[in-house]
C-alpha positions as CSV (number, residue, x, y, z in Angstrom):
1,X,0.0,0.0,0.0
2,X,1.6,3.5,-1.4
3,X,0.6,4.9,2.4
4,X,2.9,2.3,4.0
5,X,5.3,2.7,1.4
6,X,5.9,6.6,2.0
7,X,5.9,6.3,5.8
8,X,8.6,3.5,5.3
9,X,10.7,6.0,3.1
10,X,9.8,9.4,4.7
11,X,11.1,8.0,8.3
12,X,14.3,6.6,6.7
13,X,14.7,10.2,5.0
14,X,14.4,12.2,8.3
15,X,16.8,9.5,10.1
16,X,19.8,10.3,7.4
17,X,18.7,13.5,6.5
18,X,18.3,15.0,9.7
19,X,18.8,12.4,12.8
20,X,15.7,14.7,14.2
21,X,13.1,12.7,15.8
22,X,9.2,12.7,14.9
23,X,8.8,15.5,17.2
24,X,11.4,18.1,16.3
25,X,10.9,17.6,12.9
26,X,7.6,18.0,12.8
27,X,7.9,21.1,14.4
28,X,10.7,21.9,12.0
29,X,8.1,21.9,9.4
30,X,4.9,23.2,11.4
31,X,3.5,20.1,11.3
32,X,1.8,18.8,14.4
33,X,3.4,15.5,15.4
34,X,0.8,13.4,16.2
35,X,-0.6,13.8,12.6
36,X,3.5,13.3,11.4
37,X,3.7,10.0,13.4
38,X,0.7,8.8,11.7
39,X,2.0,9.5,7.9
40,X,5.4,7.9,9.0
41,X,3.1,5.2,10.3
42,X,1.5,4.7,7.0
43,X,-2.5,5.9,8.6
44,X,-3.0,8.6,6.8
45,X,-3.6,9.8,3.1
46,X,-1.5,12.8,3.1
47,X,-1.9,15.6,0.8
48,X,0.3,17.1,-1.4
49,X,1.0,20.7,0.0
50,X,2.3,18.6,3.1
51,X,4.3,16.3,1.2
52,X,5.6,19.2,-0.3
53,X,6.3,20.4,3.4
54,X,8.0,17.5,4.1
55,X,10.5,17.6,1.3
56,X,11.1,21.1,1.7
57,X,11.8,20.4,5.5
58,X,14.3,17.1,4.4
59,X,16.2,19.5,1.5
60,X,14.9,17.2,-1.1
61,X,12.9,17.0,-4.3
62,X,10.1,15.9,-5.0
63,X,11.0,13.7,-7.0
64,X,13.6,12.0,-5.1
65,X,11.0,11.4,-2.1
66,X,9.3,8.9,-4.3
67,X,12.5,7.9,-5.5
68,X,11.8,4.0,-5.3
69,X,8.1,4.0,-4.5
């Protein structure tokens, strides 16, 4: 499932690109990290202005967040 797939790929993006945790890098990105945990977790269908958030907040692309998927 793509939703299990981009948790899988967004927590191993934070953990090399950052070594933040959930919870400072959601507030890194004004996110609220309850609703971060659950996107890593794979529970939510995320839209794309906060995917977009999230690659901004990692320094990457786009296209190299799906990278793989």
């Amino acid at each position: 499932m793509i939703t299990k797939d981009l948790g899988k790929r967004l927590q191993e993006l934070r953990k090399e690109k950052t070594g933040l945790s959930q919870e400072k890098f959601a507030f890194k990105i004004e996110m609220d990290r309850t609703y971060y945990a659950s996107v890593e977790a794979g529970r939510r269908n995320i839209s794309i202005i906060n995917i977009k958030k999230i690659a901004d907040g990692l320094g990457i692309s786009l296209s190299e967040l799906f990278e793989g998927l």
